[in-house]
PyMOL Python script that loads the backbone (N, CA, C, O; Angstrom):
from pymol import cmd

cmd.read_pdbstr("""\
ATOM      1  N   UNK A   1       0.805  -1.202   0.000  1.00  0.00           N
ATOM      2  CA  UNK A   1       0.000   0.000   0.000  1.00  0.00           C
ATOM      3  C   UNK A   1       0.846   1.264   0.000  1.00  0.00           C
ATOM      4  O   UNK A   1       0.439   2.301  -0.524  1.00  0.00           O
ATOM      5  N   UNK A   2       1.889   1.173   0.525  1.00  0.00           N
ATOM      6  CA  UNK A   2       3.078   2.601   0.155  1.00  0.00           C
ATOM      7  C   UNK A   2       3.129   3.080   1.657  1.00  0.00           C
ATOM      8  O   UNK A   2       3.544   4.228   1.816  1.00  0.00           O
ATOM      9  N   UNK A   3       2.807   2.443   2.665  1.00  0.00           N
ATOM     10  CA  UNK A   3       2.545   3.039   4.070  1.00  0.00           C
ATOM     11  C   UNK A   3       3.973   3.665   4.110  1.00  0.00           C
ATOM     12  O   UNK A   3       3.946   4.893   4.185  1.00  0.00           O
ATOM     13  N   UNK A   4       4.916   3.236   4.085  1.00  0.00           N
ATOM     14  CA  UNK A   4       6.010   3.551   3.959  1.00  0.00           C
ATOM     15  C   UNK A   4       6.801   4.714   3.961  1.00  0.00           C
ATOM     16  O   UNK A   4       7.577   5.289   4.725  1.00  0.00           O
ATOM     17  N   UNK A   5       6.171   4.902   2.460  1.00  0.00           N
ATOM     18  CA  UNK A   5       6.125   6.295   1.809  1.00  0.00           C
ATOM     19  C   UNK A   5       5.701   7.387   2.364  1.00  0.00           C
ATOM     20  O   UNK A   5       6.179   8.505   2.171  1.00  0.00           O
ATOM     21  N   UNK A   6       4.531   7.037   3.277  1.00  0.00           N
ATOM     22  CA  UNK A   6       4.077   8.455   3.826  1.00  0.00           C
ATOM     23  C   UNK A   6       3.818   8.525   5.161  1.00  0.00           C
ATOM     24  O   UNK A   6       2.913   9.306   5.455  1.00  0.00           O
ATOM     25  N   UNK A   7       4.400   7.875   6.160  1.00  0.00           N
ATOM     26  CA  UNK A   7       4.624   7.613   7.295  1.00  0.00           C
ATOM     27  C   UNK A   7       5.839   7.014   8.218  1.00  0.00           C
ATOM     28  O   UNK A   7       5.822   5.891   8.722  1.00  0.00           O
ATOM     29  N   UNK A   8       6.673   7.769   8.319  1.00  0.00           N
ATOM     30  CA  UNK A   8       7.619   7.431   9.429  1.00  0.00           C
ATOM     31  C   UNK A   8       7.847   6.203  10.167  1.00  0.00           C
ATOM     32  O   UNK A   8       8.752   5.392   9.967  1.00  0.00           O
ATOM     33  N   UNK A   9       6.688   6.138  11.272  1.00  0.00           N
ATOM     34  CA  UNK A   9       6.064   4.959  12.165  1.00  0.00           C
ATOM     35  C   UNK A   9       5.009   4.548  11.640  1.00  0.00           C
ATOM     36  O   UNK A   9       4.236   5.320  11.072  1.00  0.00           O
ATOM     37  N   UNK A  10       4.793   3.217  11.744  1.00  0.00           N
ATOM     38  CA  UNK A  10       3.429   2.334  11.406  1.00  0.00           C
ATOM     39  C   UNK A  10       3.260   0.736  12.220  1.00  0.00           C
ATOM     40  O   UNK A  10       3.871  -0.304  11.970  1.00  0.00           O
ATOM     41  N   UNK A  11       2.309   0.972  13.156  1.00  0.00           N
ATOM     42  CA  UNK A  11       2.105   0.192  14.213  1.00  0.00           C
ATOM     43  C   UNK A  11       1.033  -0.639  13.799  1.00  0.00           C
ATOM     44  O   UNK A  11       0.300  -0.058  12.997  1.00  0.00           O
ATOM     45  N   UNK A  12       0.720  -1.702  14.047  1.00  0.00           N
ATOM     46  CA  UNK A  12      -0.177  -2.417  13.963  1.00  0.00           C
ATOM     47  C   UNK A  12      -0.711  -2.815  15.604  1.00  0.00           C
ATOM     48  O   UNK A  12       0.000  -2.807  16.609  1.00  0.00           O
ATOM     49  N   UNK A  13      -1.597  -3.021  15.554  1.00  0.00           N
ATOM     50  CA  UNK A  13      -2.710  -3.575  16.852  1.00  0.00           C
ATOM     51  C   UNK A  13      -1.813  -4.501  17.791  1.00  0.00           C
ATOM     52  O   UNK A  13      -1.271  -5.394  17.139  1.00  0.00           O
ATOM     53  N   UNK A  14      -1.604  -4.515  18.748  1.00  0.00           N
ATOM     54  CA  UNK A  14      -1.200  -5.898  19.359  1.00  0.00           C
ATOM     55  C   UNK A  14      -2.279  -7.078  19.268  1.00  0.00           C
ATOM     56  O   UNK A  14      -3.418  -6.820  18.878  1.00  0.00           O
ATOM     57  N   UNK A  15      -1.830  -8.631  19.707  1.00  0.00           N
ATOM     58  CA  UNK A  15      -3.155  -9.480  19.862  1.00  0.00           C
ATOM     59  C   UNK A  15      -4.292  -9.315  20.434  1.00  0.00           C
ATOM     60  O   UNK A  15      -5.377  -9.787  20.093  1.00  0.00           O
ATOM     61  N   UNK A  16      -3.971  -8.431  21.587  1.00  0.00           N
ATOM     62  CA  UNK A  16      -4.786  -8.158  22.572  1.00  0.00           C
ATOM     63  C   UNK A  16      -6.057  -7.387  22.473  1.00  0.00           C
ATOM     64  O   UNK A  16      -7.085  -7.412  23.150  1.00  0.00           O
ATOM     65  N   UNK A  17      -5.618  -6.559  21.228  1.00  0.00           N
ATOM     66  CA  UNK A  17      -7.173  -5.758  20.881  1.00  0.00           C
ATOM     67  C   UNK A  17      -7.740  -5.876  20.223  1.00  0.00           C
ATOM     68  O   UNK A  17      -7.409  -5.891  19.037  1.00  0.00           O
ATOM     69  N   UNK A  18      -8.777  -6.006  20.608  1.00  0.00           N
ATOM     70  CA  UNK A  18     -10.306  -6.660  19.492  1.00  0.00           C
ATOM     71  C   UNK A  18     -10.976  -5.310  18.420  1.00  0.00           C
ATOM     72  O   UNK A  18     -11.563  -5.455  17.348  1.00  0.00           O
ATOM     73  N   UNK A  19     -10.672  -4.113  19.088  1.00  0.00           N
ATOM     74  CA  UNK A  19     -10.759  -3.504  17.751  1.00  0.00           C
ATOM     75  C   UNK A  19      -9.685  -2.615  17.727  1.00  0.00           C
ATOM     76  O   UNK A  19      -9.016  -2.299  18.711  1.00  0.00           O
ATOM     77  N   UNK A  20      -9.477  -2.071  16.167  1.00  0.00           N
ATOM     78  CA  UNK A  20      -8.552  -1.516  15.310  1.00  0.00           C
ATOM     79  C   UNK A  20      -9.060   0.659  15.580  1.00  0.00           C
ATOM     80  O   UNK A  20      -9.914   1.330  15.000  1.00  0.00           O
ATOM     81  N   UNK A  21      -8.482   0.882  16.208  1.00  0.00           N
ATOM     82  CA  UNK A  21      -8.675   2.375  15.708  1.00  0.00           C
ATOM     83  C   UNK A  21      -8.305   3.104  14.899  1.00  0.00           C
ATOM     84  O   UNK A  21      -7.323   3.818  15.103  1.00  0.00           O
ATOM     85  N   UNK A  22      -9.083   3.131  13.606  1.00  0.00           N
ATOM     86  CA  UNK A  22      -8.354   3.467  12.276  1.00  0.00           C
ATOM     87  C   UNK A  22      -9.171   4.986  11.963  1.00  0.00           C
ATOM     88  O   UNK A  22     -10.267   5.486  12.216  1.00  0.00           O
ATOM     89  N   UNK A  23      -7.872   5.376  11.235  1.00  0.00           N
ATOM     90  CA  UNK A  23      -7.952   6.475  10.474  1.00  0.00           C
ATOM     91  C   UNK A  23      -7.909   6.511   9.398  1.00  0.00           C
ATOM     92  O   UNK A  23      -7.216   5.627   8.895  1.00  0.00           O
ATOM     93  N   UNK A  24      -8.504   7.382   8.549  1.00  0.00           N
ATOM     94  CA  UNK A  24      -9.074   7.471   7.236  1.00  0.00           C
ATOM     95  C   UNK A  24      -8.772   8.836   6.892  1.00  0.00           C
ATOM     96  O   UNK A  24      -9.467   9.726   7.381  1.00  0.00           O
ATOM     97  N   UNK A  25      -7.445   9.227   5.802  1.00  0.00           N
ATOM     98  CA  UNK A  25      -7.196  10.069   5.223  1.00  0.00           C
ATOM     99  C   UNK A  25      -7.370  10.490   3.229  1.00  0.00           C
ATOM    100  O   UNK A  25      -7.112   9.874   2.196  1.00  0.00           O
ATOM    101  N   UNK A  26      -7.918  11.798   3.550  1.00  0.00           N
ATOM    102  CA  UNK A  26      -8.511  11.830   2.332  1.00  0.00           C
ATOM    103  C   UNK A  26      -7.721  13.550   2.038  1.00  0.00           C
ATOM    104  O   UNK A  26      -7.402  14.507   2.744  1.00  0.00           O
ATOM    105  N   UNK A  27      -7.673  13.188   0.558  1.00  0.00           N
ATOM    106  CA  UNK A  27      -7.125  14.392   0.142  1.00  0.00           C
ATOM    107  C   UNK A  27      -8.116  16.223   0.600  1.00  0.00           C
ATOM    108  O   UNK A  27      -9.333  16.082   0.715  1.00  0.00           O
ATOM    109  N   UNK A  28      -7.828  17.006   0.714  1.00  0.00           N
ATOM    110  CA  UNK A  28      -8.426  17.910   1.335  1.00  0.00           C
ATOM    111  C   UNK A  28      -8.666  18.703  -0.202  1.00  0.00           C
ATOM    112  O   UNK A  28      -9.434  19.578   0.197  1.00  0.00           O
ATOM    113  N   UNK A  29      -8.569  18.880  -1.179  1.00  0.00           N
ATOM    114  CA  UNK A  29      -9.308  19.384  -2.116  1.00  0.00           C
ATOM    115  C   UNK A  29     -10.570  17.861  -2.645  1.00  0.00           C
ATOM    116  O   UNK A  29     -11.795  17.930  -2.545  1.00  0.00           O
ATOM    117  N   UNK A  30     -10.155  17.220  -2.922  1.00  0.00           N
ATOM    118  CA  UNK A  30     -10.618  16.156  -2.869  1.00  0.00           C
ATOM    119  C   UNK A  30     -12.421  16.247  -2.054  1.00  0.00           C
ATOM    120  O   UNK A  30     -13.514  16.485  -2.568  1.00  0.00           O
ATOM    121  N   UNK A  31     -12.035  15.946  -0.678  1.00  0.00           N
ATOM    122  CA  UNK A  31     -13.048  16.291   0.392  1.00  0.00           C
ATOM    123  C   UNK A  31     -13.518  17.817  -0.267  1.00  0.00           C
ATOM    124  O   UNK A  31     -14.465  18.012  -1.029  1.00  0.00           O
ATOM    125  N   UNK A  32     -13.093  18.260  -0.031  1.00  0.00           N
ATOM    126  CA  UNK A  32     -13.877  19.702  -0.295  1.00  0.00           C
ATOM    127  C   UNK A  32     -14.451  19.681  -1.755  1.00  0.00           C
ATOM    128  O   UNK A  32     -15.092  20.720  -1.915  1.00  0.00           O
ATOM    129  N   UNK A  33     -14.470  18.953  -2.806  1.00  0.00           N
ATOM    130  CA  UNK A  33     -15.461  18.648  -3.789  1.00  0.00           C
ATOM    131  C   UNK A  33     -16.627  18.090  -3.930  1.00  0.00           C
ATOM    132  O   UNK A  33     -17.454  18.237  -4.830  1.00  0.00           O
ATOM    133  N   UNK A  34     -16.663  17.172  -2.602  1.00  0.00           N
ATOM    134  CA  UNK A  34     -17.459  16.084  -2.396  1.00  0.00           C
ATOM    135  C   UNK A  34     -19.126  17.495  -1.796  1.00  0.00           C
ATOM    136  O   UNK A  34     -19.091  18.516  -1.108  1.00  0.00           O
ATOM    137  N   UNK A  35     -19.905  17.014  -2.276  1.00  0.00           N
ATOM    138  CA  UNK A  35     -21.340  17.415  -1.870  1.00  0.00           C
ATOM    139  C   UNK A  35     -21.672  17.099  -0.510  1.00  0.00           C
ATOM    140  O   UNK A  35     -20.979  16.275   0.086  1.00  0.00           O
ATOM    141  N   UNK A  36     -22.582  17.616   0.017  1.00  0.00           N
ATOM    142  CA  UNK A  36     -22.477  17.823   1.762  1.00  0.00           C
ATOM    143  C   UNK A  36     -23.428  15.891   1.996  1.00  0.00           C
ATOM    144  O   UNK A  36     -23.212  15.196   2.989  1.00  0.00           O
ATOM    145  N   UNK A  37     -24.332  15.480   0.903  1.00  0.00           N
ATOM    146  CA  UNK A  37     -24.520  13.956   1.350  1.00  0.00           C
ATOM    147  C   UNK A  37     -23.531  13.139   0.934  1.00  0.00           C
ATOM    148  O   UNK A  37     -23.633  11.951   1.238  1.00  0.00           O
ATOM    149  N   UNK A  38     -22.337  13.598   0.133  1.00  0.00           N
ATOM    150  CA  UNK A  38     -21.062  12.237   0.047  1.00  0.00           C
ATOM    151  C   UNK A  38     -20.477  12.749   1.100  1.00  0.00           C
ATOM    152  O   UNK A  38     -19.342  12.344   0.851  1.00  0.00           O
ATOM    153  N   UNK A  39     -20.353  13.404   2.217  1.00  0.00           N
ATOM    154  CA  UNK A  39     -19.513  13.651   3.316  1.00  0.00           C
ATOM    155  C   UNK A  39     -19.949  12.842   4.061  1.00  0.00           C
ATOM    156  O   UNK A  39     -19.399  11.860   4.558  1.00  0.00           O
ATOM    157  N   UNK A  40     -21.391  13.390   4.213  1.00  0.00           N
ATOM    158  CA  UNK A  40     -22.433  12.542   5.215  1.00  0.00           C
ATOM    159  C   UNK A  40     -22.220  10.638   5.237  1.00  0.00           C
ATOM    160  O   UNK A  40     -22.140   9.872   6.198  1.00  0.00           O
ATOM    161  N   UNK A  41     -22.184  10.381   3.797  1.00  0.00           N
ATOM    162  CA  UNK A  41     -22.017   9.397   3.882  1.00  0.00           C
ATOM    163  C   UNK A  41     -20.816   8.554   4.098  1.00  0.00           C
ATOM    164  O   UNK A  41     -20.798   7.326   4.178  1.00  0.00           O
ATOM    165  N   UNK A  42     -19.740   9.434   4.189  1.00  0.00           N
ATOM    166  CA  UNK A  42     -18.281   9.141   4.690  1.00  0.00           C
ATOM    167  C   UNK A  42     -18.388   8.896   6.088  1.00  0.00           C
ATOM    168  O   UNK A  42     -17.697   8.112   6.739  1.00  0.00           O
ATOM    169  N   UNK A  43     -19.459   9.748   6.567  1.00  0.00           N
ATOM    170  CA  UNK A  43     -19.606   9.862   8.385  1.00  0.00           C
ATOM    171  C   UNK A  43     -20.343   8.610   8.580  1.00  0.00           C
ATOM    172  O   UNK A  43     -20.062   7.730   9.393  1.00  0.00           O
ATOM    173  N   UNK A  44     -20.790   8.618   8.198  1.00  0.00           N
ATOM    174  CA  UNK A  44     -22.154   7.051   8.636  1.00  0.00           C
ATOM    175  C   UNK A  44     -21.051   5.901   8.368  1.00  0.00           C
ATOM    176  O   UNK A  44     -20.480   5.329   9.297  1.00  0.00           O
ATOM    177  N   UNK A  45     -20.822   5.637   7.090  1.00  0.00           N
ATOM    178  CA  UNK A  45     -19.907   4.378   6.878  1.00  0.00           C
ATOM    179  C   UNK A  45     -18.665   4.530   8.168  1.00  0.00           C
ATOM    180  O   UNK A  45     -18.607   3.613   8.988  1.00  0.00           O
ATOM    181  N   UNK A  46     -17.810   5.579   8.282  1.00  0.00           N
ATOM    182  CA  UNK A  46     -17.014   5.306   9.118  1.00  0.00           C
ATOM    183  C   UNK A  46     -17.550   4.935  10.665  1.00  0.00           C
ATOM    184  O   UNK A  46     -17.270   3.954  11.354  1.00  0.00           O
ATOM    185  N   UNK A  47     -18.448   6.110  10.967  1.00  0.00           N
ATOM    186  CA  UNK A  47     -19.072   5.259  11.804  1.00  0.00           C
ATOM    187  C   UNK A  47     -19.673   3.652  12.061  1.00  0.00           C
ATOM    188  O   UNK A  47     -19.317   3.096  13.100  1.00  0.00           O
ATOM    189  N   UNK A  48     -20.284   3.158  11.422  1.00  0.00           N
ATOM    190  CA  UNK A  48     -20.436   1.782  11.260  1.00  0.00           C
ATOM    191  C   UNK A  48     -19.616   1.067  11.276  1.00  0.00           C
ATOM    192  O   UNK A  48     -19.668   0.007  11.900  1.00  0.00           O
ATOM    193  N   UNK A  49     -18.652   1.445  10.607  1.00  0.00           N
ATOM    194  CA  UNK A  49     -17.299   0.699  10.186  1.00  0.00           C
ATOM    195  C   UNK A  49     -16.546   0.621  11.587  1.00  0.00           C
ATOM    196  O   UNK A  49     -15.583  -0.145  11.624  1.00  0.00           O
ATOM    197  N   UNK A  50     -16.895   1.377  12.830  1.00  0.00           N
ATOM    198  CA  UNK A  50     -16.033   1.401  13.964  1.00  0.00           C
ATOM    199  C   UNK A  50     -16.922   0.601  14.831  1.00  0.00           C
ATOM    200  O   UNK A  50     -16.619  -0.429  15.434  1.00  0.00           O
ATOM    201  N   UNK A  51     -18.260   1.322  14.811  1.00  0.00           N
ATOM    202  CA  UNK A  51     -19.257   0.377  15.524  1.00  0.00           C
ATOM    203  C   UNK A  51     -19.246  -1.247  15.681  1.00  0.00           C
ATOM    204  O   UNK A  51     -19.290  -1.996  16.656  1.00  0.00           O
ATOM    205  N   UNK A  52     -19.164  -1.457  14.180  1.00  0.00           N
ATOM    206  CA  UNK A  52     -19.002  -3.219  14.048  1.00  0.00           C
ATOM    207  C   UNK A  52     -17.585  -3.466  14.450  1.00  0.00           C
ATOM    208  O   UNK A  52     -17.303  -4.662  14.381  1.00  0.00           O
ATOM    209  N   UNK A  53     -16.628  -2.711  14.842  1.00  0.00           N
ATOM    210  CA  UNK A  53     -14.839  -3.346  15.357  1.00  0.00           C
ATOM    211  C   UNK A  53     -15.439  -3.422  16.295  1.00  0.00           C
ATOM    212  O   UNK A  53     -15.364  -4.520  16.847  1.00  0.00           O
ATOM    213  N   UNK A  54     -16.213  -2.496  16.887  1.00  0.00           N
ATOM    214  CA  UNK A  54     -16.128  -1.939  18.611  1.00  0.00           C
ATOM    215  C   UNK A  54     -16.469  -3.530  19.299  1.00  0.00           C
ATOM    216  O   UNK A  54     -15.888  -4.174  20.172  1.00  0.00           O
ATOM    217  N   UNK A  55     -17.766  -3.830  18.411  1.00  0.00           N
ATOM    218  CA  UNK A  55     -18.317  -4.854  18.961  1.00  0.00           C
ATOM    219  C   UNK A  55     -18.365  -6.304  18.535  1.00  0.00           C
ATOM    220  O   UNK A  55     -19.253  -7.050  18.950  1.00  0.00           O
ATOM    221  N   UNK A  56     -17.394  -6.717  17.692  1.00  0.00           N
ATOM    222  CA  UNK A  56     -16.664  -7.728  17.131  1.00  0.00           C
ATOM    223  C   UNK A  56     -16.051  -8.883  18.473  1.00  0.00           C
ATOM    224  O   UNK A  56     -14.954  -8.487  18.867  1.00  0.00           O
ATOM    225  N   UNK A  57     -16.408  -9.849  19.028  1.00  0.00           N
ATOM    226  CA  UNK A  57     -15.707 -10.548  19.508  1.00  0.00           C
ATOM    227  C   UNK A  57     -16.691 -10.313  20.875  1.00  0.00           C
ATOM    228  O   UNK A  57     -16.624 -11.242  21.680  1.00  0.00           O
ATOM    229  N   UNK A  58     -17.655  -9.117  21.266  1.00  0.00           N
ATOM    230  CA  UNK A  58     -17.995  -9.033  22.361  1.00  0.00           C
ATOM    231  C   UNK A  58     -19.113 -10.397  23.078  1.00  0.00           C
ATOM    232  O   UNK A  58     -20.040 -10.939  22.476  1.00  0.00           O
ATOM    233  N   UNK A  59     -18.783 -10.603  24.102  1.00  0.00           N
ATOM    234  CA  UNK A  59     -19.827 -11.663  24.224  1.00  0.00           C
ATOM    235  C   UNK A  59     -20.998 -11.629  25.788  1.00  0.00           C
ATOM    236  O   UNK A  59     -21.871 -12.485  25.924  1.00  0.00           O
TER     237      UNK A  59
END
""", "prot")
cmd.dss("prot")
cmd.show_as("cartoon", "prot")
cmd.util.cbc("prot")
cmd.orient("prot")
């Protein structure tokens, strides 16, 4: 993926954690083209997308 390239440090999760706290970078002209419901819908998916880590494995 080029992580490499554009990051210094790059850590991955230990075993121990059941979810991933990820970040999601997007170009800033990019974003600022996007219409105010493709933002929206950046917010919902990421949200969800954390929701279902959060609670992955819970029992």
């Amino acid at each position: 993926f080029g992580f490499q390239k554009v990051l210094k440090h790059y850590y991955l999760q230990g075993l121990h954690q059941v979810t991933v706290n990820a970040d999601m970078y997007v170009n800033g002209d990019f974003y600022d083209s996007l219409s105010d419901l493709e933002k929206k819908a950046l917010e919902v998916a990421a949200n969800a997308s954390l929701s279902k880590s959060m609670s992955y494995r819970i029992y």
